[in-house]
C-alpha positions as CSV (number, residue, x, y, z in Angstrom):
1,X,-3.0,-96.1,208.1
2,X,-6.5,-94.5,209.5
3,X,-6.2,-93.2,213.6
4,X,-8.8,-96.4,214.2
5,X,-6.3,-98.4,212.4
6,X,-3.2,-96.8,214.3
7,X,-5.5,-97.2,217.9
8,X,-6.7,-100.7,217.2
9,X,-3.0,-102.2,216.6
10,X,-2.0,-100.3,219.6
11,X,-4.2,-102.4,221.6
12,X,-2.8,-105.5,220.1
13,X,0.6,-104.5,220.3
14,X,0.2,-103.9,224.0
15,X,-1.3,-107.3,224.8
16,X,0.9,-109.5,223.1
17,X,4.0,-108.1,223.8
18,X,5.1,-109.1,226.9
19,X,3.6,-113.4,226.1
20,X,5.4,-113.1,222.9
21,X,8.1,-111.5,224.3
22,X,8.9,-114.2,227.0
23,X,8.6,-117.1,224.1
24,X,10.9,-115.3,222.4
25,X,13.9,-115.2,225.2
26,X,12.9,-118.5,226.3
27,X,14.1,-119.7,223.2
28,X,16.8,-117.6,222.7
29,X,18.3,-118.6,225.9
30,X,18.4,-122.3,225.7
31,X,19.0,-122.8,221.9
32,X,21.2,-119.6,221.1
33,X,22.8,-118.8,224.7
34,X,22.8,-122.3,226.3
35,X,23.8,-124.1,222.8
36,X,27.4,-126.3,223.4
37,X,29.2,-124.5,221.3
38,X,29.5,-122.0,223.7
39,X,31.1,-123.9,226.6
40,X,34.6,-125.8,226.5
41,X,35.0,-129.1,227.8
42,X,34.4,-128.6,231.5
43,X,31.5,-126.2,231.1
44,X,32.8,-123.7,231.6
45,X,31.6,-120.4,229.2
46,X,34.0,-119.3,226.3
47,X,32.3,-116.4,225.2
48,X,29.9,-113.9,225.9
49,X,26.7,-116.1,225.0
50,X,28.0,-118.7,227.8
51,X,28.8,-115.9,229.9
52,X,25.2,-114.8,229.7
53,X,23.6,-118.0,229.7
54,X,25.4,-118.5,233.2
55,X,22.8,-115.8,234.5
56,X,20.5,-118.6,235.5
57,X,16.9,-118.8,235.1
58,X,16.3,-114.6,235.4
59,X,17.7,-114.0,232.7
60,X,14.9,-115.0,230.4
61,X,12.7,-112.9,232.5
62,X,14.7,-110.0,232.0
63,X,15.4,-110.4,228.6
64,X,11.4,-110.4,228.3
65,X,11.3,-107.2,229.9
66,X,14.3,-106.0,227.2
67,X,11.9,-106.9,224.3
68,X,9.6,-105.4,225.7
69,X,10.9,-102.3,225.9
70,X,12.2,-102.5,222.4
71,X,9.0,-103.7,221.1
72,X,6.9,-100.5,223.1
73,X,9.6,-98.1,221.8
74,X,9.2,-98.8,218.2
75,X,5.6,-98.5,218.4
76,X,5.4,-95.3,220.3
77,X,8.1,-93.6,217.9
78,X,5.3,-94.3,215.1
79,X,2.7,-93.6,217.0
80,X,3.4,-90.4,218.2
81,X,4.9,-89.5,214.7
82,X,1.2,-90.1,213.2
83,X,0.0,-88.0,215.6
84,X,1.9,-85.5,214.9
85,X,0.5,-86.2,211.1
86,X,2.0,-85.1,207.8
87,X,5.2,-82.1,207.6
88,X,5.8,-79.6,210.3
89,X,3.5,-79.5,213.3
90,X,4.3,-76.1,214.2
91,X,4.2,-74.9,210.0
92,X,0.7,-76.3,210.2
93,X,-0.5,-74.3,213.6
94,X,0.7,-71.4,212.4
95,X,-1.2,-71.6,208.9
96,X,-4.1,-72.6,211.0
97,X,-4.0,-69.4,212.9
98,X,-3.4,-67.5,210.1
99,X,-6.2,-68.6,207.9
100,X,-8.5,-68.3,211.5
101,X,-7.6,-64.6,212.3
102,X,-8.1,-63.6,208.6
103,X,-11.6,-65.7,208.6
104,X,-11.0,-68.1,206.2
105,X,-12.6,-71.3,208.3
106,X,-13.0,-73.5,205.2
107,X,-9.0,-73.2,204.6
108,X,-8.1,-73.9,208.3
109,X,-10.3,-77.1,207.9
110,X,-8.7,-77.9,204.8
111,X,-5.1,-77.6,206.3
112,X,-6.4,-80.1,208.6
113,X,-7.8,-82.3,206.2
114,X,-4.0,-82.2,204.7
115,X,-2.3,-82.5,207.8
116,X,-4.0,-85.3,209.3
117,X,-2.7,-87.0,212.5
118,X,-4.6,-86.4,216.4
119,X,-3.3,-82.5,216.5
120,X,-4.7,-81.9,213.6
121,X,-8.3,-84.4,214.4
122,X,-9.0,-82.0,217.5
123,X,-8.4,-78.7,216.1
124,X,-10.7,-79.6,213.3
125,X,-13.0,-80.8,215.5
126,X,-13.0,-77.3,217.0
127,X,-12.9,-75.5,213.7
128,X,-16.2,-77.2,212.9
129,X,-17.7,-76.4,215.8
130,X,-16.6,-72.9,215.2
131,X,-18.2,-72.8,211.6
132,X,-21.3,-74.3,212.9
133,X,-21.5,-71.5,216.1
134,X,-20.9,-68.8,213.5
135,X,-24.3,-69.9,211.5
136,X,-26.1,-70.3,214.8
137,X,-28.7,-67.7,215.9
138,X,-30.3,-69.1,219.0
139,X,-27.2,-69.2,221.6
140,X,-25.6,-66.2,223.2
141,X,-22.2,-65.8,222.4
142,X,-20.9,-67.1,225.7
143,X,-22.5,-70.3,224.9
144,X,-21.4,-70.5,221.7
145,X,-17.7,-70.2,223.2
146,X,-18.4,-72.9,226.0
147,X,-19.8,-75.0,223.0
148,X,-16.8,-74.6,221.1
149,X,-14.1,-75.9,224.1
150,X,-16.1,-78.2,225.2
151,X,-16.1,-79.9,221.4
152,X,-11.7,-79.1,221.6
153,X,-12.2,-81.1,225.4
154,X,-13.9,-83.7,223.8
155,X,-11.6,-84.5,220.9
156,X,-9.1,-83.9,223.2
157,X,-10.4,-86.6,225.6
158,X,-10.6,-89.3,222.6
159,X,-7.0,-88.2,221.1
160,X,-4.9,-88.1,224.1
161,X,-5.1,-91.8,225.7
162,X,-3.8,-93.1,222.7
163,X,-0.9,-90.8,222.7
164,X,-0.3,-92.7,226.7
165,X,-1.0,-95.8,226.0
166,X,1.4,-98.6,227.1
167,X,3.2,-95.8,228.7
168,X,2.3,-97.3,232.2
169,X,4.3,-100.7,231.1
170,X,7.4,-98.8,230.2
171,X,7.3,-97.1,233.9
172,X,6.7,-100.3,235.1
173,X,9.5,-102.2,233.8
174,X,11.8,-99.3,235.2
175,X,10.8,-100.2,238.5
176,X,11.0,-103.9,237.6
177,X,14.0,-104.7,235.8
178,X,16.1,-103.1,238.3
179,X,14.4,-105.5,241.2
180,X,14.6,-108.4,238.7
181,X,18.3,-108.0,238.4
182,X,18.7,-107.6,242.4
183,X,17.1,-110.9,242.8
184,X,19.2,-112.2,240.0
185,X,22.2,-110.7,242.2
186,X,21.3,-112.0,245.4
187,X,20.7,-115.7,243.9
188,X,23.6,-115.1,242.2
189,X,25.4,-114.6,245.5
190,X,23.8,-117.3,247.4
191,X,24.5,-120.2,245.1
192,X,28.4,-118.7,245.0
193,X,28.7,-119.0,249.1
194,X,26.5,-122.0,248.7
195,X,29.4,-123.6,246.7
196,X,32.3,-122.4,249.1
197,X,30.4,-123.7,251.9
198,X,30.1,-126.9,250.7
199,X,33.3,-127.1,249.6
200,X,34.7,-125.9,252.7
201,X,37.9,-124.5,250.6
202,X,37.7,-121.9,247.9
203,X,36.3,-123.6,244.4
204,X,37.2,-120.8,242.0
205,X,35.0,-122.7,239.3
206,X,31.8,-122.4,241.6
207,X,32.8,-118.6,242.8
208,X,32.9,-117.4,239.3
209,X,29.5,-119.0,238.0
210,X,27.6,-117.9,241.0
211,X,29.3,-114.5,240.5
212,X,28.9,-114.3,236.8
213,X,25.3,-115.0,237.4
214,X,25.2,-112.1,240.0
215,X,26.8,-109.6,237.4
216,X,24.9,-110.8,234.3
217,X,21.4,-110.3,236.1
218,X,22.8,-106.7,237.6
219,X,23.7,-105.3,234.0
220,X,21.1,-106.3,232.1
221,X,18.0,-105.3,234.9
222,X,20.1,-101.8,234.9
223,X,20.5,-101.6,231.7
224,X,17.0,-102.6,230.7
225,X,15.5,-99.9,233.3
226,X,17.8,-97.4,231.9
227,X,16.8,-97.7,228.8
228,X,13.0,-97.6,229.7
229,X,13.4,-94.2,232.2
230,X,14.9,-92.7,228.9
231,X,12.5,-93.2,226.6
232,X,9.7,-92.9,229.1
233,X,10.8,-89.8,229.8
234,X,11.4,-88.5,226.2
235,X,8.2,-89.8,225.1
236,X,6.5,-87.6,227.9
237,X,8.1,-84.8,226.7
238,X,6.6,-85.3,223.2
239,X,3.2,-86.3,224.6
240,X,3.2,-82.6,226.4
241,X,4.7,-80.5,223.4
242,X,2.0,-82.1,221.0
243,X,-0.9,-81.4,224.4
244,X,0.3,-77.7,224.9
245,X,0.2,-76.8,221.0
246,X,-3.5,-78.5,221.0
247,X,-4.2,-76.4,224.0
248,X,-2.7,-73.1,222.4
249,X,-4.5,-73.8,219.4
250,X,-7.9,-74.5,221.4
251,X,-7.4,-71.2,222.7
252,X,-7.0,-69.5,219.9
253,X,-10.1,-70.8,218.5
254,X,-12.3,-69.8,221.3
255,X,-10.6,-66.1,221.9
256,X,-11.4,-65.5,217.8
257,X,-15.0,-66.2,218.0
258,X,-14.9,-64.5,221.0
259,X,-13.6,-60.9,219.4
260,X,-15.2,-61.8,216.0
261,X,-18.6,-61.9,217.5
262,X,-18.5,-58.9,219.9
């Protein structure tokens, strides 16, 4: 798959999710968790799918948010793998370097050509730029270095967003899930008191519903949120290992032509 491929089904991917996502749970929730087989005779839950469906009507919502972050995951993991293109990343900057400091453009272009992926999109962009500065005779040197970082800034610029995108939704739902679930909690809460006060004696049927609903919404927002702070988090760190080797590479670009063209 081409980067415009890889960028354009990003864009879908990051659209549909969440609609498709809340379909999905929808469904799943009434016919799967809410299906009879899964309460006894006085409606009460017998196992966990009862359990869960006795999470009330957030549940849905946060199992949307679950998908979500599922569905985000599995498309950043490939993402940032292409990216990253074919074999070793760091086997690959090191031939480029090699092939650079020994003058042998045409082979660092070529090790791009093999490598493929955004890494290896800007530093041939700056490798061309460096072959075409080399056969230029009308710029000064300096400009001929600006000319060359500013052409590594620019791929830069066109690689990087889509190393980010639908980052934004998985902070969100961090922050989200876990309010989500609160709510769940605290309506959870109220229709359990609800029931005692009604009752005006303890009804442990209506305690345990309205308490299950409390717990249900509490582990899955929390455990949704986790799970999106983790890979948030890990797919930062990926984002800025792939960015500093791009900007080490950049640099060593620009300080060759510099001390090859004293």
């Amino acid at each position: 798959m081409s980067q415009a491929q890889v960028k354009k089904s990003t864009n879908w991917i990051g659209i549909l999710t969440i609609p498709v996502a809340f379909v999905v749970s929808v469904l799943v929730f009434i016919f799967i968790f809410g299906a009879a087989d899964n309460f006894n005779a006085d409606h009460s839950p017998k196992g966990y799918f009862g359990t869960i469906y006795e999470g009330g009507i957030i549940v849905p919502l946060l199992m949307t948010l679950f998908l979500t972050v599922f569905t985000i995951v599995i498309e950043r993991l490939f993402t940032i793998a292409s990216a990253k293109g074919k074999g070793s990343l760091e086997y690959f900057l090191q031939n480029v370097k090699s092939n650079l400091s020994n003058g042998n453009v045409n082979a660092a272009i070529a090790d791009c050509d093999k490598q493929k992926g955004s890494v290896a999109n800007v530093v041939r962009a700056g490798l061309s730029r460096y072959s075409e500065m080399e056969k230029n005779t009308d710029l000064a040197k300096d400009q001929k270095v600006l000319a060359i970082s500013k052409e590594i800034e620019e791929a830069v610029s066109l690689e990087l967003p889509m190393l980010e995108k639908n980052l934004n939704i998985l902070a969100t739902i961090a922050s989200v899930a876990t309010l989500l679930g609160l709510l769940g909690t605290v309506l959870g809460m109220i229709r359990a008191f609800a029931a005692l006060a009604a009752s005006g004696t303890p009804d442990p049927g209506a305690l345990s519903s309205g308490i299950s609903e409390a717990l249900i919404n509490t582990a899955i927002g929390i455990g949704t949120s986790a799970l999106a702070i983790i890979f948030y988090n890990l797919f930062t760190g990926m984002i800025d290992k792939l960015t500093y080797g791009i900007d080490e590479m950049g640099f060593s670009i620009s300080q060759t032509f510099a001390s090859k063209n004293k």
